[in-house]
C-alpha positions in Angstrom: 22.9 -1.1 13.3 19.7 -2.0 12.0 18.1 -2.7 15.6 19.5 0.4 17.4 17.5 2.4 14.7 14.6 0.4 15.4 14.3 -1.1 12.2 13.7 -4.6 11.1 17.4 -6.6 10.3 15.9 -8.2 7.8 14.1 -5.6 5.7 17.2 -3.2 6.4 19.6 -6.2 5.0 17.4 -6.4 1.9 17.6 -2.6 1.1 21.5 -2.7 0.6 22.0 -6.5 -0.9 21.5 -5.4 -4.5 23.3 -2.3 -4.2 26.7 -1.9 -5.8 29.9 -1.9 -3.2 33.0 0.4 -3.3 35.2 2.3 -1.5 37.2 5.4 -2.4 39.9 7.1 0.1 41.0 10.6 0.2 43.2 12.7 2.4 42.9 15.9 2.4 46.4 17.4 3.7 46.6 21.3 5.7 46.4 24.1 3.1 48.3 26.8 3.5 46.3 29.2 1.9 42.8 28.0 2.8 41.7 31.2 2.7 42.5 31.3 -1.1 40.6 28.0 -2.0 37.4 26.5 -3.0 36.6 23.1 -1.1 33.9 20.6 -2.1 30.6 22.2 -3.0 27.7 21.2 -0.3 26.3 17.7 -1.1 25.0 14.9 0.8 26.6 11.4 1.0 24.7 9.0 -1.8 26.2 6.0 -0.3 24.8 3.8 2.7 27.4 5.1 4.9 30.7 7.1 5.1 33.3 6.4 7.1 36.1 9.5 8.1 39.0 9.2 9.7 40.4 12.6 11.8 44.1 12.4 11.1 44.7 16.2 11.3 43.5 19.3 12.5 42.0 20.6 9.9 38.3 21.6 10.2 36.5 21.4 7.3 33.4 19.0 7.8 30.2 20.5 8.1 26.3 19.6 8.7 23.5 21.5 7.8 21.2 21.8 10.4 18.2 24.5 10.4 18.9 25.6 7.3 22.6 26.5 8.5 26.2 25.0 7.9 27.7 24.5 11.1 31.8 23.6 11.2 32.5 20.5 12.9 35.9 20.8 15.0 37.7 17.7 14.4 38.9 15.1 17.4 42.0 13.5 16.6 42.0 9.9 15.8 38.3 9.7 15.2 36.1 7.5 13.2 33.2 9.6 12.4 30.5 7.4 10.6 27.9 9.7 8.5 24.7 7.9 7.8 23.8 8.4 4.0 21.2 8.9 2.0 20.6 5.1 1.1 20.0 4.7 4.9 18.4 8.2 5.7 15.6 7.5 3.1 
């Protein structure tokens, strides 16, 4: 990963090998009343990355980009892997 961002292996392996590991897994199941509920605030990811898997319809990912929220429509059976800010910085 490292090379196709055009960044040393070595100084990008450094970065991350005294950082703590974990993972945490949720799944989000359809609402019915989505209309009536209040999903995550907006954040960014403070990990190095973050790995989704699409295993439903629903659309509820979004990026900010421009100063905008923009949906992302899901594709089923996807890994989407989101860069954090560990690695963005």
């Amino acid at each position: 990963m490292a090379k196709n961002l055009g960044v040393n292996p070595d100084k990008f392996a450094s970065m991350l090998e005294d950082g703590r590991q974990g993972i945490r897994m949720n799944y989000y199941p359809p609402c019915e009343h989505a209309d009536k509920v209040i999903g995550l605030t907006p954040h960014s990811d403070a990990s190095g990355l973050t790995l989704l898997v699409q295993v439903n319809e629903v659309q509820g990912l979004q990026i900010k980009k421009n100063g905008k929220w923009i949906p992302i429509k899901p594709i089923p059976d996807a890994l989407l892997v989101n860069i954090g800010d560990t690695i963005e910085v």
